[in-house]
C-alpha positions in Angstrom: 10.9 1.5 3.1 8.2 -0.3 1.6 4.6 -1.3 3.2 3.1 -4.8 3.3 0.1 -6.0 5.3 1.0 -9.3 6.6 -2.3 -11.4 7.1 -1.6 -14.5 9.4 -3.6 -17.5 9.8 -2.7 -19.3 13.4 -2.1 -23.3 12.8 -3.1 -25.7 15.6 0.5 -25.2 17.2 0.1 -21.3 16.3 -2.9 -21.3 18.4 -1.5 -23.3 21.2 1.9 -20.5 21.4 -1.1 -18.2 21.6 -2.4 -19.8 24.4 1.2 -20.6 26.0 2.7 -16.7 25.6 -0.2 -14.5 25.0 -1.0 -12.1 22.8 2.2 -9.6 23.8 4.6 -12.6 23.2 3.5 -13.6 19.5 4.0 -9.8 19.1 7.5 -9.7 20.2 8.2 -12.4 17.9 6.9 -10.8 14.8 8.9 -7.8 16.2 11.9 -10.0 16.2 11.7 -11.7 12.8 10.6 -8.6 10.9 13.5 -7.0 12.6 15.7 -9.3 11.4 15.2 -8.5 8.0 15.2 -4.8 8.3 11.5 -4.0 9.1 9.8 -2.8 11.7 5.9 -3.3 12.5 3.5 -0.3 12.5 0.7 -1.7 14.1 -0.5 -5.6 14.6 -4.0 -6.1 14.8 -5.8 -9.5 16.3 -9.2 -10.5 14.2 -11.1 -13.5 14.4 -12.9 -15.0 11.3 -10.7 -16.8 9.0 -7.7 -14.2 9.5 -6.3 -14.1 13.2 -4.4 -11.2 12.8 -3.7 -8.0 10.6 0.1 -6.6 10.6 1.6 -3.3 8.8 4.8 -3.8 8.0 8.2 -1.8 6.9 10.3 -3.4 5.2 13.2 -2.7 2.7 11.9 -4.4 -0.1 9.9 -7.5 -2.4 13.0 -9.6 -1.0 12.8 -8.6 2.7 9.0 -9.3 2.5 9.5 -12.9 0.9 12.3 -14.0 3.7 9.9 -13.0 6.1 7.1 -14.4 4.6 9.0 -17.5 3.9 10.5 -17.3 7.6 7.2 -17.2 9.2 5.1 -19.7 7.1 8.5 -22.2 8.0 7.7 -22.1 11.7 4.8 -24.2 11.6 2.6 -21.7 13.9 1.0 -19.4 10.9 -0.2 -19.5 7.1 0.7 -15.9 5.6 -0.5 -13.6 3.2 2.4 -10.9 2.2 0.6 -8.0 0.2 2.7 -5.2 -0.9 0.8 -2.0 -0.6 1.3 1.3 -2.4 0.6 4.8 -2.0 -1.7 7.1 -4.2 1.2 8.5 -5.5 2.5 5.4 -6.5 -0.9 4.4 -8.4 -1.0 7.6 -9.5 2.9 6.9 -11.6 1.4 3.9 -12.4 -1.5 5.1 -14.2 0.7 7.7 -15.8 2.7 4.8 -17.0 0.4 2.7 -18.7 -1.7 5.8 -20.0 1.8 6.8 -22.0 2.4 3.3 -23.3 -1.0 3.1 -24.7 -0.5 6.0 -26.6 1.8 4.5 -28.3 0.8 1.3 -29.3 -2.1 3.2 -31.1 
């Protein structure tokens, strides 16, 4: 499984669903969408500011994330931010990558 850190955005209607299920039912509907496309949610965190909430995600893959993504932004109630995060092992492959390529474009 793969990491991403949903950041949500409530709309006007977003904000009213808030208001009209609480915090625990917005929740269960993230729970419920993610799920559909494999995932599960490892923590969701409220905010205010300019981002209303902060969600860790599991999800298969770039494909899962962009269906859910897609899924959410197409309900009206949030604008989404889908950021794919890596480990330090990953960056760490990644480095190792580009370090060998360079050497041999030299």
């Amino acid at each position: 499984m793969a990491k991403f850190l949903a950041i949500a955005s409530y709309t006007t209607d977003g904000m009213r669903e808030l208001a009209d299920h609480g915090a625990s039912g917005r929740i269960e509907a993230s729970k419920k969408l993610v799920a559909e496309a494999g995932g599960s949610i490892e923590s969701f965190y409220y905010a205010f500011g300019s981002d209303d909430a902060f969600i860790l995600i599991d999800l298969p893959d770039n494909v899962a994330a962009a269906a859910t993504a897609i899924a959410a932004g197409a309900s009206g109630v949030v604008v989404n931010r889908m950021v794919p995060l890596l480990t330090p092992a990953e960056i760490d492959e990644a480095v190792s990558r580009n370090l060998h390529m360079a050497s041999h474009t030299r």
